[in-house]
C-alpha positions as CSV (number, residue, x, y, z in Angstrom):
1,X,18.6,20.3,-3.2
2,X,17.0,21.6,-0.1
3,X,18.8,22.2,3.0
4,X,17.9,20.5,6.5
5,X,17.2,24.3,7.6
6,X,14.5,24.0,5.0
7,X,13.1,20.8,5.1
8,X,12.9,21.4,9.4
9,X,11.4,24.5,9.1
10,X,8.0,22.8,7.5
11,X,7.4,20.8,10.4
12,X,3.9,20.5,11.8
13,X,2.7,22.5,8.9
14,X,0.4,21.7,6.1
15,X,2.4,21.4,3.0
16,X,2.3,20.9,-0.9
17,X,5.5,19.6,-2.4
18,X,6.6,20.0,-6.1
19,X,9.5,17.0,-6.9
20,X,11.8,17.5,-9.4
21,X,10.1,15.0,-12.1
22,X,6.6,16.6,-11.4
23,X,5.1,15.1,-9.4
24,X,2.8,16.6,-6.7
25,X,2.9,15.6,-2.7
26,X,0.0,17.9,-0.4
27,X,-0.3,16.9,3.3
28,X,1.2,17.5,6.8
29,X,4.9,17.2,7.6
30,X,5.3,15.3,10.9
31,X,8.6,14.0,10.2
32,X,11.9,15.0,9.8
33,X,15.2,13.4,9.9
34,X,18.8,14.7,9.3
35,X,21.3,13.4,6.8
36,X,22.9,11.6,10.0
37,X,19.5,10.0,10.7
38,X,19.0,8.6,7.5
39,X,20.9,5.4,6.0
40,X,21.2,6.5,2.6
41,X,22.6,9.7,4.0
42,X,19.8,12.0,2.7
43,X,17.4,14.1,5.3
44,X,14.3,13.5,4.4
45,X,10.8,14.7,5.6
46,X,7.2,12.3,6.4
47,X,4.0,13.4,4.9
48,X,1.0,12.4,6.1
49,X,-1.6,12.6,3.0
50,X,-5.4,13.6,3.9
51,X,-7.2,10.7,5.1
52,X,-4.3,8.8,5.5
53,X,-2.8,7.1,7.9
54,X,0.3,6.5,6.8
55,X,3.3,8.6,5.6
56,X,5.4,9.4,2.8
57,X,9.0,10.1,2.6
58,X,10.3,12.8,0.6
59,X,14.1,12.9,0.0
60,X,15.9,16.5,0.1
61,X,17.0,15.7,-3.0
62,X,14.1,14.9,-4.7
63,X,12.5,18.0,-4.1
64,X,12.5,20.8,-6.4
65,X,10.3,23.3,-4.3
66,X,7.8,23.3,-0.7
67,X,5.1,25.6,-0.9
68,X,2.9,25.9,2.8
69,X,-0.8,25.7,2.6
70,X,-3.7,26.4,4.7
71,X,-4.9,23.3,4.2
């Protein structure tokens, strides 16, 4: 599981996470919310794909690794 520390520390950076079942999530992090933020208890980050106007949510838990890109 990342830790807050972690997941905080990627935003406003371009980023390319790996999940734990595989799959793949590249964009810019301009979210981040704490365990206490978040109803289901889990901090979380918001992903904002290429050419995209909307974001994703990735769950601490969920994530296996965060690699930062230059992208």
């Amino acid at each position: 599981k990342m830790t807050e520390r972690e997941l905080f520390d990627c935003l406003g950076k371009n980023v390319k996470i790996i999940f734990k079942d595989g799959q793949i999530l590249e964009g810019f992090c301009e979210g981040f919310d704490t365990e206490n933020d978040n109803a289901p208890r889990k901090a979380s980050i918001d992903i904002r794909q290429k050419n995209s106007s909307h974001c994703v949510v990735a769950f601490a838990d969920e994530i296996e690794k965060i690699e930062l890109t230059d992208n």
